[in-house]
Structures are given as structure tokens and as C-alpha cells.
C-alpha positions as CSV (number, residue, x, y, z in Angstrom):
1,X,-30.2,-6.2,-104.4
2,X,-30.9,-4.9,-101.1
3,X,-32.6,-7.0,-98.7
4,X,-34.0,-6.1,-95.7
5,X,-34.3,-8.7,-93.0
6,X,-37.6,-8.2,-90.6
7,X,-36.9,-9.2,-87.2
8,X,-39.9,-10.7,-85.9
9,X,-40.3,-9.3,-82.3
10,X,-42.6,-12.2,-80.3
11,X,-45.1,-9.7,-78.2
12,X,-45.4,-11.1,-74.5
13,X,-46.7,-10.1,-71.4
14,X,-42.9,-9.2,-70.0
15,X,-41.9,-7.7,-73.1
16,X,-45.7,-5.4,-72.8
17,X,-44.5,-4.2,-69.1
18,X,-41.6,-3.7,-69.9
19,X,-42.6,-1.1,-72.4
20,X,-45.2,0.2,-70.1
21,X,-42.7,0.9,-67.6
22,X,-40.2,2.2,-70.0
23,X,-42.7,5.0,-71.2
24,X,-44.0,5.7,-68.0
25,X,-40.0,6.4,-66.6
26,X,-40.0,3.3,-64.5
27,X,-36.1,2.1,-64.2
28,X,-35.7,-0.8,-65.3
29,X,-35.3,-2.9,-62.0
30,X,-38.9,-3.6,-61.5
31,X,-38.6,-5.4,-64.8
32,X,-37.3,-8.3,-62.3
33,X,-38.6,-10.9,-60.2
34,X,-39.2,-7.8,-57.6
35,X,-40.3,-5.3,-60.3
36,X,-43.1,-8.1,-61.3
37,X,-44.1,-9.0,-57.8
38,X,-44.7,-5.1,-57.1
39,X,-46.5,-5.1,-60.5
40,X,-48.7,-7.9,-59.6
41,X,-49.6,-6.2,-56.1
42,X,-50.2,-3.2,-57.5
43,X,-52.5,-4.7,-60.0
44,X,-54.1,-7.0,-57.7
45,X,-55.7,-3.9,-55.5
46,X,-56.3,-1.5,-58.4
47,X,-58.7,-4.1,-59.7
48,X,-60.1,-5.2,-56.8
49,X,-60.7,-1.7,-55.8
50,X,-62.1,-0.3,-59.1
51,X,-64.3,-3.9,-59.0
52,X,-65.8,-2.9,-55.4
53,X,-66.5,0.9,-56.2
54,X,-67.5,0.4,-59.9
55,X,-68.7,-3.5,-60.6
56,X,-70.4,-4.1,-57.0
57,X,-73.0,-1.1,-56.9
58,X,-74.2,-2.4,-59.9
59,X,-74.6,-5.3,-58.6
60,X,-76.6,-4.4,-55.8
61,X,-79.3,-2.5,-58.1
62,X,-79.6,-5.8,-59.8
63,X,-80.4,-7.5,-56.6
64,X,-83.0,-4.6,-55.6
65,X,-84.6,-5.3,-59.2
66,X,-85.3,-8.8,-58.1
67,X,-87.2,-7.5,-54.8
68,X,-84.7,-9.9,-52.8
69,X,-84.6,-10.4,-48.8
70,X,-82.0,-9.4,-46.9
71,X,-81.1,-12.7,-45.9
72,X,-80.5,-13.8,-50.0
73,X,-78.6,-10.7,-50.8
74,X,-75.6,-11.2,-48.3
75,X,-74.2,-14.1,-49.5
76,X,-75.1,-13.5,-52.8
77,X,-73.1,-10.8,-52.7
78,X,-70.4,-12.2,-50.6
79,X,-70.0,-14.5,-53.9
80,X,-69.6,-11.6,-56.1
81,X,-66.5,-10.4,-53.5
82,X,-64.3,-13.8,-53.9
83,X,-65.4,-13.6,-57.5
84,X,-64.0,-10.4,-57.9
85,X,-60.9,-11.3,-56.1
86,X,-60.6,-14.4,-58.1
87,X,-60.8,-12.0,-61.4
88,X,-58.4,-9.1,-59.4
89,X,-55.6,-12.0,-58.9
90,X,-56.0,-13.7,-62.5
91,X,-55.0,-10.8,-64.3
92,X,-52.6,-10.1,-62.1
93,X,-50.9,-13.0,-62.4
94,X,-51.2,-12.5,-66.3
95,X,-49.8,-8.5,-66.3
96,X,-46.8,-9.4,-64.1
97,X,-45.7,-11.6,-66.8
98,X,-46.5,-14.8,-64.4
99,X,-48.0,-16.7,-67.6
100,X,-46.5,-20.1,-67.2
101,X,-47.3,-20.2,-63.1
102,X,-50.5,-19.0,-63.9
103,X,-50.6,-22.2,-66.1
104,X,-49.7,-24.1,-63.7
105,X,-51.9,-23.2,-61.4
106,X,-54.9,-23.4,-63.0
107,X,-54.0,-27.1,-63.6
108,X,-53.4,-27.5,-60.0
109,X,-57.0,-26.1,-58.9
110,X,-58.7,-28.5,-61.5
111,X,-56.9,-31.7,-59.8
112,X,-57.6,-29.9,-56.3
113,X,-61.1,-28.9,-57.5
114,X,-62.0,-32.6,-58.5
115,X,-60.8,-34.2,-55.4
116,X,-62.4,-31.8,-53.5
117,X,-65.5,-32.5,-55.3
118,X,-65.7,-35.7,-54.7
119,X,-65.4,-35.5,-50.6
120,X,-67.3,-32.2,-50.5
121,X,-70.2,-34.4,-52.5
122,X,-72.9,-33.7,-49.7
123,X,-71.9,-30.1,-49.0
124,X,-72.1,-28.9,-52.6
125,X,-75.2,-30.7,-52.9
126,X,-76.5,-28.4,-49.6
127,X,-74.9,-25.2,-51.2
128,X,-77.0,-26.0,-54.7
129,X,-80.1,-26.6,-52.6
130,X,-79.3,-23.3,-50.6
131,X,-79.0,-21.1,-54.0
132,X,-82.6,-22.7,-55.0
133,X,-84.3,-21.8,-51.9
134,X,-83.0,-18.1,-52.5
135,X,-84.4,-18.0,-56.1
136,X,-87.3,-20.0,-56.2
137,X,-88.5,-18.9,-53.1
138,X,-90.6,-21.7,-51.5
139,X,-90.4,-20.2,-48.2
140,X,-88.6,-16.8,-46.2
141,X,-87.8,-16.0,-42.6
142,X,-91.4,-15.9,-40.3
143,X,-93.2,-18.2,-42.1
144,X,-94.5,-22.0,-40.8
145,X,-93.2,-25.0,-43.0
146,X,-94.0,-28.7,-42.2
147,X,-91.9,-31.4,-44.1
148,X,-91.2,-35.2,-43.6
149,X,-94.0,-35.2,-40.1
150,X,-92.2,-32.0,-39.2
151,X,-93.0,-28.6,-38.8
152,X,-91.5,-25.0,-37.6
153,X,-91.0,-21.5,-38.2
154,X,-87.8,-20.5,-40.3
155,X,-85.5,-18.5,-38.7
156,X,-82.8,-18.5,-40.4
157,X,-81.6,-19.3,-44.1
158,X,-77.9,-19.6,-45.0
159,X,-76.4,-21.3,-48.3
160,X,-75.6,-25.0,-46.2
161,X,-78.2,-25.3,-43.5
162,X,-81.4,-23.9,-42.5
163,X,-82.5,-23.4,-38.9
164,X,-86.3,-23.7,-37.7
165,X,-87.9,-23.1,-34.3
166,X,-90.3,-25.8,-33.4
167,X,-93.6,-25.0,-31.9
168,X,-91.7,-27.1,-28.5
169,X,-89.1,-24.4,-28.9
170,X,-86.4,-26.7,-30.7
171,X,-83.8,-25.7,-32.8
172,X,-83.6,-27.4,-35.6
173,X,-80.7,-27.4,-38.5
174,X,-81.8,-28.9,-41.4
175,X,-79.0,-29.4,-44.6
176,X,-81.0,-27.2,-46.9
177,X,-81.3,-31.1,-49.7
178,X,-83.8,-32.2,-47.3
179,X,-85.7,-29.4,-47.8
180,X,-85.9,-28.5,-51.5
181,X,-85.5,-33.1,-52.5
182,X,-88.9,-33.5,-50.6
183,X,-92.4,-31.9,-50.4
184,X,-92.2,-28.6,-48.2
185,X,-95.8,-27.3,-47.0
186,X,-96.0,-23.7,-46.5
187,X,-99.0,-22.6,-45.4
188,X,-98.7,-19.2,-45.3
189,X,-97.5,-18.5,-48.3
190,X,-100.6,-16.7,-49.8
191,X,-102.4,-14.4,-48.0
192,X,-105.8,-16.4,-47.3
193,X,-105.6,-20.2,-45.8
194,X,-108.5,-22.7,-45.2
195,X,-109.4,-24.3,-42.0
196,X,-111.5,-28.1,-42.3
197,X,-113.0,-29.3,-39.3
198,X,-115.1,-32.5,-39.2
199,X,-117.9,-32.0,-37.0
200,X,-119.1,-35.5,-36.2
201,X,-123.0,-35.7,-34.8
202,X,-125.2,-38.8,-34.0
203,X,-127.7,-40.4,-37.0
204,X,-130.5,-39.5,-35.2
205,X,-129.7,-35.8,-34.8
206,X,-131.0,-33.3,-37.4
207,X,-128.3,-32.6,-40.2
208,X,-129.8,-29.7,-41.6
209,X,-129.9,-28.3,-38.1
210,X,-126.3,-29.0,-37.6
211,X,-125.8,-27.4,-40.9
212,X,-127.1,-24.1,-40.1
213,X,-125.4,-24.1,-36.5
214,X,-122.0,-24.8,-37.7
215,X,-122.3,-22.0,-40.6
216,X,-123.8,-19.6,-38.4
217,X,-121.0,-19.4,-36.1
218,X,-118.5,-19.4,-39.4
219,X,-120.6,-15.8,-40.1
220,X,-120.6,-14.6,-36.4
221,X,-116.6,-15.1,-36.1
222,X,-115.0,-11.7,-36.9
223,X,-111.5,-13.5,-38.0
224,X,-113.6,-15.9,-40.8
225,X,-113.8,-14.3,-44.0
226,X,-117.1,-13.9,-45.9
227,X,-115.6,-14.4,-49.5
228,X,-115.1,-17.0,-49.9
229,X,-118.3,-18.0,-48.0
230,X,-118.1,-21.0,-45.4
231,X,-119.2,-24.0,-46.9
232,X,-120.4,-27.1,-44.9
233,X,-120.3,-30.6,-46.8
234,X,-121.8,-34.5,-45.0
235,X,-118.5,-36.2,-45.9
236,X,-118.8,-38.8,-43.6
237,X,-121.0,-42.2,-42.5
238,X,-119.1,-43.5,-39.6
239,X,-119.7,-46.5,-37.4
240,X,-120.8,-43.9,-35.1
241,X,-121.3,-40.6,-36.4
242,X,-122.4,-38.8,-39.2
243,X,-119.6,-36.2,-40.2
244,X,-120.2,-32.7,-41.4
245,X,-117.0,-31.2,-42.9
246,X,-117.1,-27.6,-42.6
247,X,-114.7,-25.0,-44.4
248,X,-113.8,-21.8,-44.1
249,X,-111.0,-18.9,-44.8
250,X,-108.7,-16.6,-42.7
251,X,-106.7,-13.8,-43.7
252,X,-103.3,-13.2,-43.1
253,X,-102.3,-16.8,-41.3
254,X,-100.1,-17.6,-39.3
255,X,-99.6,-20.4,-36.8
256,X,-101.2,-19.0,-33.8
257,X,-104.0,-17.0,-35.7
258,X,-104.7,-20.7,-37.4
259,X,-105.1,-22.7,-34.1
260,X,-106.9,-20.0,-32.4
261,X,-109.1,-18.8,-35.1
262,X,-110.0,-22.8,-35.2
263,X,-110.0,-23.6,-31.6
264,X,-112.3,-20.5,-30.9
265,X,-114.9,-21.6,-33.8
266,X,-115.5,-25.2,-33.0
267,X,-115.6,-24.4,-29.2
268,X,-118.4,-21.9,-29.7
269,X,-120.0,-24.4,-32.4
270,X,-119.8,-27.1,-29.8
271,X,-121.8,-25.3,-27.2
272,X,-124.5,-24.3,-29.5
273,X,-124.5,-28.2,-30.1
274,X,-125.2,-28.7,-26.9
275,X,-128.0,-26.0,-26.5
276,X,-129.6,-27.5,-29.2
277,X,-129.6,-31.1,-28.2
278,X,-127.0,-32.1,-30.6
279,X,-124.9,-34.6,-29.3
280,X,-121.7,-35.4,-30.3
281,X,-121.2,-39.2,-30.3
282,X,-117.9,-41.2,-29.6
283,X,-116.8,-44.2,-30.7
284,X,-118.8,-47.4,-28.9
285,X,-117.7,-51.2,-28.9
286,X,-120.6,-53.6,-27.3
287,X,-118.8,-57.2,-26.5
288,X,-121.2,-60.3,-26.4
289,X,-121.0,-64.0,-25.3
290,X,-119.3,-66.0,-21.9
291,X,-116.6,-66.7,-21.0
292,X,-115.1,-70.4,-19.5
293,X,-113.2,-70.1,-16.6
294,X,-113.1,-73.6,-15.0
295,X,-109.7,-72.7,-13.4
296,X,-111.5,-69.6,-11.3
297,X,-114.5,-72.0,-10.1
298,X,-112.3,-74.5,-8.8
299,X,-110.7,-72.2,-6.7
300,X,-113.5,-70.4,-5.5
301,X,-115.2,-74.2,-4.5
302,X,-112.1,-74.8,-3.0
303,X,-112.1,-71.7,-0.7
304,X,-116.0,-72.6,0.4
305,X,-114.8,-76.0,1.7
């Protein structure tokens, strides 16, 4: 009986060039340590180049669809870049024929990777918080924040740190933990923002009076908005007041509209106060009762002798 004996062949990476190059009329010498280290070059840049022309427009479009800044898209997509490069190098590694170095280093990246990880704690944790504040949003470039008795306008927003102008002209870098582990206040995130004033007036003065003086000048003030109407509200029995909360709405806020919009209304509400015989009180403290000083009458007898 004839037998026939089946070699089995084991299908590598090498032994997959190696035919490649065969077919394709390469001689045989870049099947060596040279031939795969041009082979892994090449390889390298093809991908990376097809990546960038092919992969990365795409990922821009994406990016447009989520109606991003310009500030979240940049490192975004520098990301993608080293994520491309990291793919462009891996296969590489594995169509040279590099399979058991690859292996190798992928073991060495965990241990580096977990040792990095644990003295690069605080800096992750300010890269995570960075990738929140470009998804979620709570805040851009231009607008006014106040967190932990602080307050600014953003000027910058990077994937560590972000950097806020304070109303004293102070730059501030702040890790970006602090700002998405505590409450952030934006005020101008919506396009309408309330001002509250207390307006406090003496019991004896007319309240209804008050009332109709304080909305008046809401109506009269071209920056206060009609809808939602002011509103006025007696919130208040002090120990020397009566308090009169009034509320009202601005378009379009920002910092300086806010405190001038509000410094503008309670000035011109303050001299119709005044025309009216409205007083504003403040606070009073009466003291009662003697006091001893035997020491200071002593002396004074002593300087009439």
C-alpha cells in the first residue's frame, strides 16, 4: 500500500512574508534581520499614512456631529494621532515577523503601565476629570464660574489643568478634579439669569409704596425683561428693617451686564426712595446703665489738690 505522508507546514508570520516577498520578486535577503526591519518601516508609515488620510477625516465629521468647541476637538484628536501610531507600530511589529518581541513588549508596558499608574495617581485623575469637562460640558471658554468661594472667567481648558482670569486679573490654574469633585456655579449657562436684591426699609414706612417703587423701576430699565415679570416678595422682619426681596431677569448675562444691570436698578430705586420719604434704615445698638470707675476719680481728686 502506498502511503502518502502530509507534511504539516506550521503558517507563521516569517513563513507569510516570506511568501509575500517571494511572489512579489523580492530576493530573498530582506527575509533577514535587515529585510524585516525594512518590512516593519515600511509598514509602520503605510499604515500610519493610510490611517491619517482615510481613518482621521472620519473622525473629524464625528466630532462636528457632536457640535464640539474648538478647544475639545484638539486633543481629542491628538489622542486619535498616538492611537493610530500605537495601531501603525503593533502591526508592524506583527508583519515583520517580530511576534515574540512584540510579546515581550507588551508585558513590559503592563509592569511599566502599573508603576506608572500608581505615581501618576493625581495626574490621571486630572486627565479623567479633563475628558468629563469636554463631554459633559459644565462650562466653555467666556463664561463666569465660581467654585469653593472662588470665581473667574475660563480662559483656557486643557486635559490637566484649567486656567481662569479672576475679576482682580489673576491667573488661576486649577487641576481640572477640583473642578468637576465639587459644585461648579455657572451662571451663564442659560440664556436668562435672575438678579435678588433685598431692599431693606424702616417699619414705619409704607410697604405697599415701597412695593410699587421698586417694581416700577424693574419696568422702566431697558436691560430687565418683562417675561418673566419682576416680582417683589417681604421676606424679611429684621431688628431694623423690614426687607422687600425683589426679583428680576436679564438676557444674555454676563459678569459685567450682571453687576451693572444691578447696580444701575437699585441706585435709581434708591433715589426714588428718597423722593418718596422712604428711608432706608441701618443697623442701631442703644447701650444703657453706668459705669464704676473709682480708679479715674481718684486721680482726678488727686489733680484738684
Amino acid at each position: 500500500m502506498t502511503g502518502i505522508l502530509l507534511q504539516q507546514v506550521e503558517v507563521t508570520p516569517d513563513n507569510v512574508v516570506a511568501e509575500l516577498l517571494q511572489e512579489a520578486g523580492v530576493p530573498p535577503a530582506f527575509g533577514n534581520p535587515v529585510g524585516k526591519g525594512v518590512i516593519f518601516v515600511v509598514v509602520a508609515i503605510l499604515i500610519y499614512v493610510l490611517g491619517r488620510a482615510l481613518l482621521l477625516p472620519v473622525f473629524d465629521r464625528v466630532l462636528e456631529r457632536q457640535d464640539l468647541d474648538a478647544h475639545a476637538k484638539k486633543p481629542l484628536r491628538r489622542i486619535a494621532v498616538i492611537l493610530l501610531g500605537f495601531v501603525a507600530v503593533a502591526v508592524a511589529f506583527g508583519t515583520a515577523g517580530y511576534g515574540d518581541f512584540l510579546q515581550s513588549l507588551a508585558t513590559v508596558a503592563a509592569a511599566a503601565t502599573l508603576a506608572i499608574g500608581f505615581a501618576m495617581q493625581d495626574v490621571i485623575k486630572n486627565f479623567v476629570s479633563g475628558v468629563f469637562i469636554y463631554t459633559d460640558r459644565p462650562f466653555r471658554i467666556g463664561d463666569w464660574i465660581e467654585w469653593d468661594d472662588r470665581a473667574g472667567i475660563v480662559e483656557d481648558i486643557s486635559l490637566r489643568v484649567t486656567r481662569v482670569r479672576t475679576f482682580d486679573n489673576e491667573l488661576l490654574t486649577v487641576p481640572n478634579s477640583l473642578l468637576t469633585d465639587d459644585v461648579i456655579k455657572n451662571p451663564v449657562a442659560k440664556d436668562m439669569l435672575r438678579i435678588r436684591f433685598v431692599f431693606g426699609i424702616g417699619y414705619d414706612d409704607d410697604i405697599e409704596r415701597a412695593t410699587e417703587i421698586i417694581l416700577e423701576e424693574a419696568e422702566r430699565h431697558d436691560d430687565i425683561l418683562a417675561d418673566p415679570e419682576p416680582t417683589v416678595r417681604l421676606t424679611e422682619l429684621a431688628d431694623s428693617y423690614v426687607g422687600l426681596q425683589s426679583r428680576v431677569w436679564i438676557e444674555d448675562p454676563s459678569r459685567a451686564d450682571y453687576l451693572g444691570i444691578r447696580g444701575e436698578y437699585v441706585t435709581s430705586v434708591k433715589q426714588r426712595f428718597d423722593d418718596a420719604g422712604i428711608s432706608i434704615p441701618f443697623p442701631q445698638r442703644s447701650l444703657s446703665g453706668g459705669i464704676d470707675l473709682p480708679a479715674v476719680e481718684a486721680i482726678e481728686a488727686t489733680a484738684d489738690d
